[in-house]
C-alpha positions in Angstrom: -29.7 -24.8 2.0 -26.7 -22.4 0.5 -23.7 -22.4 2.2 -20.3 -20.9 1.5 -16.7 -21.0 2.6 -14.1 -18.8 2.2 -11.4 -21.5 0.3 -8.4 -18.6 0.3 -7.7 -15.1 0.4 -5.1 -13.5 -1.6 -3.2 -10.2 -1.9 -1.0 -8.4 -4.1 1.6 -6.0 -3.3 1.7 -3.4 -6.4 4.7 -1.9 -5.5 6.6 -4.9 -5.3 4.5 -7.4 -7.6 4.5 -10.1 -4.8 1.6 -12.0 -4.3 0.2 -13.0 -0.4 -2.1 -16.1 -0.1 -3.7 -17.6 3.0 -5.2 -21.3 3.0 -8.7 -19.7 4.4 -9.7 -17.2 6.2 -6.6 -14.6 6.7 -8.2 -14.2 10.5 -7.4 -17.9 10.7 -4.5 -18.0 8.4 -1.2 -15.8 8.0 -0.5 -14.7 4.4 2.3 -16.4 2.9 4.5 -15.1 0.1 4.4 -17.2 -3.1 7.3 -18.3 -6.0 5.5 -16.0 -8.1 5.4 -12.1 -9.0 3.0 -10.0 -10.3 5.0 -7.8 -12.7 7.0 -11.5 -14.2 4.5 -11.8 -16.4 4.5 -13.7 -20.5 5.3 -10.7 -22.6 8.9 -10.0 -20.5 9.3 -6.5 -20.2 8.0 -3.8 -21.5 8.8 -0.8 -23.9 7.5 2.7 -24.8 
């Protein structure tokens, strides 16, 4: 027997760089905004 479950959904805003999260299903769950942004990355900022 397979089963799967849907553990969390996520989403990232690409204007902003905010990423969304919900703990399961985001029927069951609201999106929540986490302390972390997409465009924060390792490498700083970047030049031409």
């Amino acid at each position: 027997v397979k089963r799967w479950a849907t553990l969390l959904s996520s989403c990232v805003d690409l204007t902003t760089g905010d990423y969304l999260i919900a703990a399961g299903t985001p029927c069951d769950h609201e999106y929540e905004r986490v302390p972390w942004n997409l465009y924060d990355g390792p490498h700083g900022e970047v030049t031409p």
